[in-house]
NUDO-960247 format. One record per residue (C-alpha): x, y, z; residue in one letter. Coordinates in steps of 0.001 Angstrom, whole numbers, m for minus. Each point is the difference from the previous one (the first is absolute). Example, Ala and Ser with C-alpha at 12.3 -4.5 7.8 and 13.67 -1.06 7.14 Angstrom:
! residues 2
x->12300, y->m4500, z->7800, residuo->A
x->1370, y->3440, z->m660, residuo->S
This chain:
! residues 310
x->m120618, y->30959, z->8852, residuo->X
x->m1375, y->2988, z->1408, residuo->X
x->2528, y->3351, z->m201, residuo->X
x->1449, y->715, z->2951, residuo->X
x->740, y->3973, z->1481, residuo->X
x->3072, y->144, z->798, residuo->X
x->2918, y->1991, z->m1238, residuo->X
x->1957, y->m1357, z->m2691, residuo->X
x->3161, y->m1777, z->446, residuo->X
x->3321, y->885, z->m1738, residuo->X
x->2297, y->m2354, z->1393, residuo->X
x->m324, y->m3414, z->227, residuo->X
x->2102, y->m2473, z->2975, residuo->X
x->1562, y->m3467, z->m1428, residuo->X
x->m491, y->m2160, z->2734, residuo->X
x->2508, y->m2376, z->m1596, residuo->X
x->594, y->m3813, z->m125, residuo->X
x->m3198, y->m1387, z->1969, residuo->X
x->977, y->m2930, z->2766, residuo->X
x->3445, y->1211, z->m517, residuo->X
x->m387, y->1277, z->3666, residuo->X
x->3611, y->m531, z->1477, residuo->X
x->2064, y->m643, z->m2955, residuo->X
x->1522, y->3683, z->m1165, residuo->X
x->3298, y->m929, z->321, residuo->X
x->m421, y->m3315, z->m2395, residuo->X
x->m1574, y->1699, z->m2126, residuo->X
x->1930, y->3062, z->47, residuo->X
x->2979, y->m2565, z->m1095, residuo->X
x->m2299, y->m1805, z->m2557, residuo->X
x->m1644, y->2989, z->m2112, residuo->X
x->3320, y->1944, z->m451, residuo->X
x->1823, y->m3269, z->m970, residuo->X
x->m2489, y->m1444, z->m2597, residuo->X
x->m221, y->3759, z->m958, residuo->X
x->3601, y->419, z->m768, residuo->X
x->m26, y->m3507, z->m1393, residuo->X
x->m2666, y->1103, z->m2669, residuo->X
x->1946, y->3101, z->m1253, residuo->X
x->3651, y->m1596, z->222, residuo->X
x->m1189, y->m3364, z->m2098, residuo->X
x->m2826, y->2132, z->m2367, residuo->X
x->2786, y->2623, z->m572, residuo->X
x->2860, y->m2984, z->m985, residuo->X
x->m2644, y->m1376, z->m2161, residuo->X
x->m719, y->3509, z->m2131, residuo->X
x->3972, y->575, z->m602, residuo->X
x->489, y->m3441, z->m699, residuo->X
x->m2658, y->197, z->m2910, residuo->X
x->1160, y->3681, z->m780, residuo->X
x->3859, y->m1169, z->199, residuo->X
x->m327, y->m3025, z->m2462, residuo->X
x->m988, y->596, z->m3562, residuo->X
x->m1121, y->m3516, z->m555, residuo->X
x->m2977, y->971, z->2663, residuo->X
x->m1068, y->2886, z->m2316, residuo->X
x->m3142, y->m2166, z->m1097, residuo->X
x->m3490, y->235, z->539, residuo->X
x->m332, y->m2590, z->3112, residuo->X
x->2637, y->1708, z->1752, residuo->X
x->m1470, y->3682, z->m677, residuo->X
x->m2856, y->m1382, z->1457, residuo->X
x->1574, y->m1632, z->2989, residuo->X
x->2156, y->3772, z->160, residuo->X
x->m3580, y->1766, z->357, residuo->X
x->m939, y->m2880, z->2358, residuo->X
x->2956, y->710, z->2761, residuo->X
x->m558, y->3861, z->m471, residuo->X
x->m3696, y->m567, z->1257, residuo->X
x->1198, y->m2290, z->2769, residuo->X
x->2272, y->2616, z->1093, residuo->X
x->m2695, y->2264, z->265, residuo->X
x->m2755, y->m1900, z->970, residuo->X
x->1604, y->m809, z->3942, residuo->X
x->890, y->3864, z->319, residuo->X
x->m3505, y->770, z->m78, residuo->X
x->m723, y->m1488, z->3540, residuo->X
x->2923, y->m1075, z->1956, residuo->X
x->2236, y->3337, z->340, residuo->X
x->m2976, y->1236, z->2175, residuo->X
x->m503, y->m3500, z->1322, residuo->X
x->3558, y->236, z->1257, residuo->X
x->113, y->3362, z->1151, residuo->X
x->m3157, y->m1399, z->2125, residuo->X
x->1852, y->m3286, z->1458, residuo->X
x->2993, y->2808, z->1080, residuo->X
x->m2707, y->1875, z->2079, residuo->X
x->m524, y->2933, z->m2754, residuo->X
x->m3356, y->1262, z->m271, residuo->X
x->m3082, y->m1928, z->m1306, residuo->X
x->m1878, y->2654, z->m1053, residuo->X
x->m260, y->504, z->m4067, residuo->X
x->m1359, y->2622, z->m1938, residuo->X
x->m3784, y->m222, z->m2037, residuo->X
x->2011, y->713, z->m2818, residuo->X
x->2795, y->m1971, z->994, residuo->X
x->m2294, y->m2867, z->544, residuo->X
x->m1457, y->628, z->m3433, residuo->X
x->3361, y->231, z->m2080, residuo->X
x->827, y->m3419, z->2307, residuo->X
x->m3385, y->m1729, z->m1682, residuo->X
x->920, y->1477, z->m3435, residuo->X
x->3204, y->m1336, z->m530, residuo->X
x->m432, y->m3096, z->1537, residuo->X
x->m2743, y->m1578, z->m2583, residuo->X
x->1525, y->2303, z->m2591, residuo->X
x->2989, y->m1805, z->303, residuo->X
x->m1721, y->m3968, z->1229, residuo->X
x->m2212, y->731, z->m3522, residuo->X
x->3066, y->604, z->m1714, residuo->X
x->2007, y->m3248, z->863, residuo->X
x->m3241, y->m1748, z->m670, residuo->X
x->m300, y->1579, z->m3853, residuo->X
x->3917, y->m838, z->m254, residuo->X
x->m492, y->m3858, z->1325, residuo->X
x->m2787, y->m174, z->m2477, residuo->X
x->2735, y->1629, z->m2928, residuo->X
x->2605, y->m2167, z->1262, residuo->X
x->m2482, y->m2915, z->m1241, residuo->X
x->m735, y->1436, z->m3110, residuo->X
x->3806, y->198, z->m739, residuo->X
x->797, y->m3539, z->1346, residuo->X
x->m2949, y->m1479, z->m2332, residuo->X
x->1631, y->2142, z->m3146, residuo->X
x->2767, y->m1729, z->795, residuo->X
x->m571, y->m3594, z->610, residuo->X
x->m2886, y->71, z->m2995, residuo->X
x->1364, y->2028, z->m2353, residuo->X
x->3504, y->426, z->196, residuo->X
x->984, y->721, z->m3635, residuo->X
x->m1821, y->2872, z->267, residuo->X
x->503, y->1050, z->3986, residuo->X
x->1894, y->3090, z->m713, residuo->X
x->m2351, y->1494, z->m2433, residuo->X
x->m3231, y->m794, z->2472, residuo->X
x->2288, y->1395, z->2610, residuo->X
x->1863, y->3287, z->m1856, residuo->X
x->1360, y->2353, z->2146, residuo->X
x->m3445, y->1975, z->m934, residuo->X
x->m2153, y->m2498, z->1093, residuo->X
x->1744, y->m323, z->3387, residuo->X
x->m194, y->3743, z->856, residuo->X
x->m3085, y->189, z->m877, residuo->X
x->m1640, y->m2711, z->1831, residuo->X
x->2309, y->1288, z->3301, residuo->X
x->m1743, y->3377, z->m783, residuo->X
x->m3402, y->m1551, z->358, residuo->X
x->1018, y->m1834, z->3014, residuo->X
x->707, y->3135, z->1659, residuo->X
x->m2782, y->2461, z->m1534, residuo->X
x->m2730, y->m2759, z->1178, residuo->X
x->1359, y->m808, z->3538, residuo->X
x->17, y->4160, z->146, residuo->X
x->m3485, y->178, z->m1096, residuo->X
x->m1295, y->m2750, z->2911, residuo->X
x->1850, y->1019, z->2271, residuo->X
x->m1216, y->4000, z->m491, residuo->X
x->m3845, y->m1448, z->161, residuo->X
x->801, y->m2444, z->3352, residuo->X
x->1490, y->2699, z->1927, residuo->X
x->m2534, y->2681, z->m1399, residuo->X
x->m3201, y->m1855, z->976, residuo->X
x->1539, y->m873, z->3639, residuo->X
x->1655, y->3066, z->1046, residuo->X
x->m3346, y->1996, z->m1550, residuo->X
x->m1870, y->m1146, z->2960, residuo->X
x->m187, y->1445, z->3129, residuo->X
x->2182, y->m1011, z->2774, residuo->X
x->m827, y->1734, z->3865, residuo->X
x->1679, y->m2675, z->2592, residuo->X
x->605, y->m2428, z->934, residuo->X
x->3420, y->275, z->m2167, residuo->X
x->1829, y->m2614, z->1120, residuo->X
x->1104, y->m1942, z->m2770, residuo->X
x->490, y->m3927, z->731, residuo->X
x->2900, y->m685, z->m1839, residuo->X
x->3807, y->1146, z->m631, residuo->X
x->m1300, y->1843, z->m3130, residuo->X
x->m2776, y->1754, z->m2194, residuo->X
x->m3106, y->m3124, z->m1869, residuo->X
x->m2696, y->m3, z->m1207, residuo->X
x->m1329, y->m2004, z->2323, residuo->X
x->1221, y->1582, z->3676, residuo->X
x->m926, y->3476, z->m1654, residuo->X
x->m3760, y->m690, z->m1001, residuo->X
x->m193, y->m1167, z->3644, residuo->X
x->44, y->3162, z->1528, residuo->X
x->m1896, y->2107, z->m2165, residuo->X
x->m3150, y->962, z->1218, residuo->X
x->m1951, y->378, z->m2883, residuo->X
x->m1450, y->m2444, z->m2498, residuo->X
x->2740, y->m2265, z->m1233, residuo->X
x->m1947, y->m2525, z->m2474, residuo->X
x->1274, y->1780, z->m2759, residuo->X
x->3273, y->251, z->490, residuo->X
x->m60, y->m3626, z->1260, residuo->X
x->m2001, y->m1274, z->m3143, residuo->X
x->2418, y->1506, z->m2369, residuo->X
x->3400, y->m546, z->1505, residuo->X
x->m1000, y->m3484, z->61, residuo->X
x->m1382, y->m292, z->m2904, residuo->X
x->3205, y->1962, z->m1719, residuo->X
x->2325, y->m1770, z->2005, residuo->X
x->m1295, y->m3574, z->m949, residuo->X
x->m779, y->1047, z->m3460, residuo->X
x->3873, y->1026, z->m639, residuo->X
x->1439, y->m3244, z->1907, residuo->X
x->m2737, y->m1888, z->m2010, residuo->X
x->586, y->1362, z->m3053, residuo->X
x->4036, y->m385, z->146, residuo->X
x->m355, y->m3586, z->1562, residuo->X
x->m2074, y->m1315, z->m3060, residuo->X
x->2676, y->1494, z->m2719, residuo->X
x->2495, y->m1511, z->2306, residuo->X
x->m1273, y->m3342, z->34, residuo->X
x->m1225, y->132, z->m3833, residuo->X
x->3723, y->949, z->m511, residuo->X
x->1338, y->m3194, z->1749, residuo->X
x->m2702, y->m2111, z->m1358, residuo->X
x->1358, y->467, z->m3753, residuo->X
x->3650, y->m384, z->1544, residuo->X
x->m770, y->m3163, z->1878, residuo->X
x->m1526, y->m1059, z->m3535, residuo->X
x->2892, y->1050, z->m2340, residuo->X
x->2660, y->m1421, z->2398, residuo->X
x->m1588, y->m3881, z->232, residuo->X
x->108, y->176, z->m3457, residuo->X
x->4025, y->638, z->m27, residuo->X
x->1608, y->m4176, z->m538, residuo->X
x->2739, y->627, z->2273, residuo->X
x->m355, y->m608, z->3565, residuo->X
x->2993, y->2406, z->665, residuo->X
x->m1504, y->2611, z->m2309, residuo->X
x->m3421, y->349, z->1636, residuo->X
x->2111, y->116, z->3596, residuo->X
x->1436, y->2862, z->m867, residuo->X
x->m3268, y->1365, z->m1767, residuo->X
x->m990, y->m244, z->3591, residuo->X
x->2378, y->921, z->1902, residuo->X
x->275, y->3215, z->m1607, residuo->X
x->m4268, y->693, z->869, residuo->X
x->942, y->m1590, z->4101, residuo->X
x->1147, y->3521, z->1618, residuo->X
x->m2350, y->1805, z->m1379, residuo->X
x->m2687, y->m1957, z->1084, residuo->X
x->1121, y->m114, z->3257, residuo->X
x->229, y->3920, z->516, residuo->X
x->m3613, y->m141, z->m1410, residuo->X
x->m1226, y->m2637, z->2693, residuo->X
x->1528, y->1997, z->2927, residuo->X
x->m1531, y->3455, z->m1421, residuo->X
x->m4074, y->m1329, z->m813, residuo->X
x->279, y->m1950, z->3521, residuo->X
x->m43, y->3429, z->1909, residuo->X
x->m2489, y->1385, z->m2480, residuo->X
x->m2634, y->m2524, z->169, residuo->X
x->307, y->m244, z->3945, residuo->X
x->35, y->3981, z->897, residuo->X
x->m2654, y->842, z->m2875, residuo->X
x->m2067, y->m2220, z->m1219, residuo->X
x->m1276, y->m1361, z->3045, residuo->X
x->m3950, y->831, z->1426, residuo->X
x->1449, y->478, z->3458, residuo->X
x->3081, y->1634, z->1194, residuo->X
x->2255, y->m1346, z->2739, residuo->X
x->2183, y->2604, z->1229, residuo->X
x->2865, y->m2443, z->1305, residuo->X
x->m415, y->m1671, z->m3079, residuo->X
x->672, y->3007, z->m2125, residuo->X
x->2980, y->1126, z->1586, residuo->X
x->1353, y->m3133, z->m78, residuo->X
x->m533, y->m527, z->m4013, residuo->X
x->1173, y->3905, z->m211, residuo->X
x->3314, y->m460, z->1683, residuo->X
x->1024, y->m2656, z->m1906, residuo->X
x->m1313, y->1825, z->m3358, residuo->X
x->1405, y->2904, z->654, residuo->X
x->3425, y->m414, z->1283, residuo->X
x->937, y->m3914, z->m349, residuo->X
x->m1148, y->m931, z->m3764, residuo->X
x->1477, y->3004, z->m1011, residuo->X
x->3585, y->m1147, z->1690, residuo->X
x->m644, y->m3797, z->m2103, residuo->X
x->m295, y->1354, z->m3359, residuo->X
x->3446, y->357, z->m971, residuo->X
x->1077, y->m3133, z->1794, residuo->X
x->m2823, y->m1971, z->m1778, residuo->X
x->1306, y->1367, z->m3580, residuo->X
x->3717, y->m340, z->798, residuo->X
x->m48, y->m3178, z->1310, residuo->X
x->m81, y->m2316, z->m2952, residuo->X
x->1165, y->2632, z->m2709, residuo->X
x->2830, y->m128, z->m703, residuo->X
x->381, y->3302, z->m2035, residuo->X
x->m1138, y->1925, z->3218, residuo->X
x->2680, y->m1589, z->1581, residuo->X
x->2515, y->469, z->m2285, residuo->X
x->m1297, y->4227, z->m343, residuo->X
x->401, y->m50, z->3781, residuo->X
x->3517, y->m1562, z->668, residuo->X
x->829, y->3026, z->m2881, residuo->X
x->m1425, y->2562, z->2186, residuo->X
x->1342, y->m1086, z->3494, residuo->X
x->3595, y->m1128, z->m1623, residuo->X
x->545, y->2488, z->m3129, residuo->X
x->3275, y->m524, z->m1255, residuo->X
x->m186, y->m3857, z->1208, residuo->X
x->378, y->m3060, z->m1743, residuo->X
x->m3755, y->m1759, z->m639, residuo->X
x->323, y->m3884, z->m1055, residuo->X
């Protein structure tokens, strides 16, 4: 791609929700629901862990960590998204557009390093659980959070470095509610294999890597738990591994679809990236409080203190 002379742009327009032509007012009923859904249930979910001392291990620090990120992770995209639907201005700054990028795969990578933890911990403690709280001290947790969050940093900082390095002179309408990878290398008018190559190759590497230690993880915990003699023992063995396996099907679905695909369909995208962003986010606490009972039990001592709790 040949470069283009024209003057540079520093503001980009979100064109929004494509095919969505006619439907403000549903969505502008939808977004702020699911949206207030996601902080109301991810926020319950933190006190109730934080409230109840018999939570202070190291699934639930993890799951903690988990509903901070999924707090964060919607907030990226749909306060502008909604200011948009309400007839607000489209327009978003370069750098605004940039910090958007940044913080949404800094904080995607991060839930995918803490889904990949979250099976290290479950696999301490199905196979080894004489010994689970000495594989999983206090020390080891922090510090394995600490590399979750000092890697997803790192590829994050190169992503949004070799897009936003290139140079962008119009058109700068962005097709989408929000600041990709994809959308952005679109409309720059310079040479984009680069930036193309490596944020797929980083991208697919990461998921890759983190899908393999997931499923090597669940491979040795499938193994250990057909060895358990009674039926109602290995039920629980599983029951215990079910949530978190769901939350990990609905996050790699988007992943695979929006990233790791040859061609892009714009439609497509959005699609995958609504439901990402702002709906799996919503699910997470109602997948992990639905068959725990200790969650439950934490909660009903938030919402009721002072109450009586059979």
């Amino acid at each position: 791609m040949t470069m283009r002379n024209h003057t540079p742009v520093t503001e980009f327009l979100l064109m929004g929700i494509p095919h969505t032509e006619g439907m403000e007012n549903v969505l502008l009923v939808l977004f702020p629901g699911l949206y207030f859904l996601n902080l109301v249930g991810n926020l319950l979910f933190l006190l109730g862990i934080l409230a109840s001392s018999n939570l202070h291990t190291p699934m639930y620090f993890f799951l903690g960590n988990l509903s901070v990120f999924d707090i964060f992770f919607p907030s990226v995209s749909s306060p502008k998204m909604m200011l948009c639907l309400m007839g607000h201005s489209h327009t978003i700054s370069f750098q605004g557009c940039a910090t958007q990028l940044f913080f949404y795969h800094f904080l995607g990578c991060t839930e995918c390093f803490l889904y990949t933890v979250m099976a290290y911990d479950r696999f301490a403690a199905i196979c080894h659980p004489l010994r689970y709280m000495v594989i999983m001290s206090h020390r080891v947790c922090a510090i394995l959070t600490l590399g979750t969050w000092m890697g997803s940093c790192a590829h994050a900082s190169v992503l949004t470095f070799l897009v936003f390095k290139l140079p962008y002179c119009g058109p700068n309408e962005v097709d989408n509610f929000f600041c990709d990878i994809p959308m952005m290398l679109s409309l720059a008018c310079a040479d984009i294999s680069l930036a193309q190559t490596v944020s797929f190759t980083n991208v697919g590497i990461v998921a890759l890597m983190c899908f393999l230690l997931i499923l090597t993880s669940y491979t040795r915990i499938v193994i250990s738990v057909l060895k358990i003699s009674s039926p109602e023992g290995r039920r629980r063995a599983f029951s215990t591994c079910s949530a978190h396996l769901t939350s990990i099907l609905l996050f790699y679905g988007p992943v695979v679809l929006i990233y790791l695909r040859p061609a892009s369909s714009p439609w497509l995208d959005t699609v995958v990236q609504v439901l990402n962003n702002i709906v799996t986010p919503s699910l997470n606490p109602l997948i992990y409080t639905l068959r725990n009972k200790a969650v439950k039990l934490a909660l009903r001592k938030v919402l009721i203190p002072g109450g009586s709790v059979c």
